[in-house]
N, C-alpha and C positions, 0 to 999 in steps of 0.2 A: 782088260781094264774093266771094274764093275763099275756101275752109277754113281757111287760116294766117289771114288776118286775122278769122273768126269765131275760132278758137279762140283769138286773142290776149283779146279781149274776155270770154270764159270764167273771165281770172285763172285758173289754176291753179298754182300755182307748186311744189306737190309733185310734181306730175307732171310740171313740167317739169325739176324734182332726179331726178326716176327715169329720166327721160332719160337725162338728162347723164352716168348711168353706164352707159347700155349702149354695148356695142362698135361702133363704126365703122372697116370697113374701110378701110385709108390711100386704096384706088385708086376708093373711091366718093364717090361727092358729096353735097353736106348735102343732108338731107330735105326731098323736091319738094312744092309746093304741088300741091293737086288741089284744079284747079277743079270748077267743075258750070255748063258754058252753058244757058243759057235753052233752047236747042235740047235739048241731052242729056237734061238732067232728066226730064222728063218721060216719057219712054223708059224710062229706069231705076227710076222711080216705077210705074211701071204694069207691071215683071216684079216687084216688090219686094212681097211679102207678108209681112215679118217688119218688126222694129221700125227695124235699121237703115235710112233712107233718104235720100238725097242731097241735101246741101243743110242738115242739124242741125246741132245742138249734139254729137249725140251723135255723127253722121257724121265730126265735124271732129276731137273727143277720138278716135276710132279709129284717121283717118288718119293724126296726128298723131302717137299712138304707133307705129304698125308702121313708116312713114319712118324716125322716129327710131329704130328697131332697125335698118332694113333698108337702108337709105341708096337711093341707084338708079343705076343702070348700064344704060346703052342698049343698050351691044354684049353678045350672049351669054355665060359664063363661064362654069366650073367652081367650086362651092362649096366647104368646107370638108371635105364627103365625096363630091366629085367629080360632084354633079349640076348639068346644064348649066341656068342659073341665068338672069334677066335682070330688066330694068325694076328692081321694087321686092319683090326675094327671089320673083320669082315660077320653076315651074318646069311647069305643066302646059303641055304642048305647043310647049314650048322647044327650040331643036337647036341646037347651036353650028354660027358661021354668021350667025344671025340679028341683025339691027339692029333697032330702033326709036327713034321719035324720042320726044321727053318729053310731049308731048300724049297720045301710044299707051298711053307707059306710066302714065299718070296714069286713064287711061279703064279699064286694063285692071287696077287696084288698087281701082279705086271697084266696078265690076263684080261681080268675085270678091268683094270683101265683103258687096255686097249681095244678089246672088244665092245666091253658096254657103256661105259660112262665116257669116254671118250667122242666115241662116234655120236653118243643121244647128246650131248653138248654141240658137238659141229652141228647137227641137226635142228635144233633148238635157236641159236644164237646164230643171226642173220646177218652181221656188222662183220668185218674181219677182228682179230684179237689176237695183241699181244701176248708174248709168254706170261707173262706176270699177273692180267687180267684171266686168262686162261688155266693157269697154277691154281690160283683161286676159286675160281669158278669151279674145277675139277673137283677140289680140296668139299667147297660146302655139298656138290653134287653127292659125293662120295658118301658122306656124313646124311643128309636129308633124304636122298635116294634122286636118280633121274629124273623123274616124274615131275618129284616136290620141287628142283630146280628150276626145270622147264617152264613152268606154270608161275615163279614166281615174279615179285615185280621188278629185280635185278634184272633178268632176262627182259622184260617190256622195259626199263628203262634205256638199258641199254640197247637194244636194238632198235631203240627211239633216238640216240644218238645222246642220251646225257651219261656218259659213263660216272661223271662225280656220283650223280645220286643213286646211279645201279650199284657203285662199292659202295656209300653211308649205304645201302639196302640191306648188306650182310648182317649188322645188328641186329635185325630182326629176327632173325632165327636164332635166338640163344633160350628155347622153349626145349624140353623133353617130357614124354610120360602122360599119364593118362588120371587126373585132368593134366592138360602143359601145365609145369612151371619152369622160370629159368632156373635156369644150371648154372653153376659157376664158371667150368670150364670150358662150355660152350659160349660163355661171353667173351673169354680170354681168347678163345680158336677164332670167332667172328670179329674181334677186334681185329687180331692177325691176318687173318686173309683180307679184312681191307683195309689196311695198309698194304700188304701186297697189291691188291687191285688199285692204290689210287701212286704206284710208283709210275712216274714219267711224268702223271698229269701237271 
């Protein structure tokens, strides 16, 4: 059973509304399924010390949103502020140039979440967290990088205990590029993820 068909059974249907409004680039293709073979898992389970792990509920609501923002594309590209980009919005150790096939890029989406952005989120964020605050939170981390996450004032609201004002905090990062200015798409992604982050409240 891969991720799309666990998170089918999930029912979410808000989250699949906050989907539906973020941006998809025309020249990318809909949001890939990531498997987890019988083979891989285990592999991934045993570097994996945070809560994300491969093969959930919680793994599938993850992947599920960052595709749907990030769409995938095999052959290398230049982003919307010129970094060379690929697979599924990824760009560490990207060079244009580069190919990969959708196996690569599906391994190499599951990976980065459960290694890196994953764990530097549990690490970061002191309060316990919902899936849905969590999904989110992953979602901008992924998008602005670990670091820029950790540091911002979503993370101090929240682990100050006002969740409302750590989701309204998502709006603020719809800046790209050098000078920033907003992006369209990136307003439509921060709208989404909070609403994502303000389900249950």
């Amino acid at each position: 059973m891969n991720l799309l068909s666990l998170f089918s059974r999930l029912r979410r249907p808000a989250l699949a509304a906050a989907i539906a409004v973020a941006p998809m680039a025309p020249a990318r293709a809909a949001p890939i399924v990531v498997p987890v073979s019988v083979a891989a898992a285990p592999a991934v389970r045993r570097k994996t010390k945070g809560r994300l792990v491969a093969g959930t509920a919680l793994a599938t609501l993850v992947c599920t949103v960052i595709t749907g923002f990030e769409g995938m594309r095999t052959t290398a590209y230049r982003d919307v502020v010129g970094i060379p980009t690929a697979c599924v919005g990824e760009t560490k150790g990207i060079r244009m140039g580069m190919t990969f096939t959708k196996p690569q890029c599906e391994a190499m989406l599951l990976k980065r979440l459960t290694e890196d952005f994953g764990p530097a989120i549990e690490r970061c964020v002191t309060r316990p967290m919902g899936d849905d605050f969590y999904a989110a939170a992953i979602s901008l981390a992924y998008n602005i990088g670990d670091g820029g996450f950790c540091k911002s004032s979503i993370v101090r609201l929240y682990n100050a205990g006002d969740r409302r004002a750590a989701c309204n905090a998502f709006l603020l990062y719809d800046k790209g590029g050098k000078p920033p200015r907003v992006i369209a798409g990136l307003v439509k992604r921060r709208q989404a993820e909070r609403a994502l982050c303000l389900k249950g409240i």
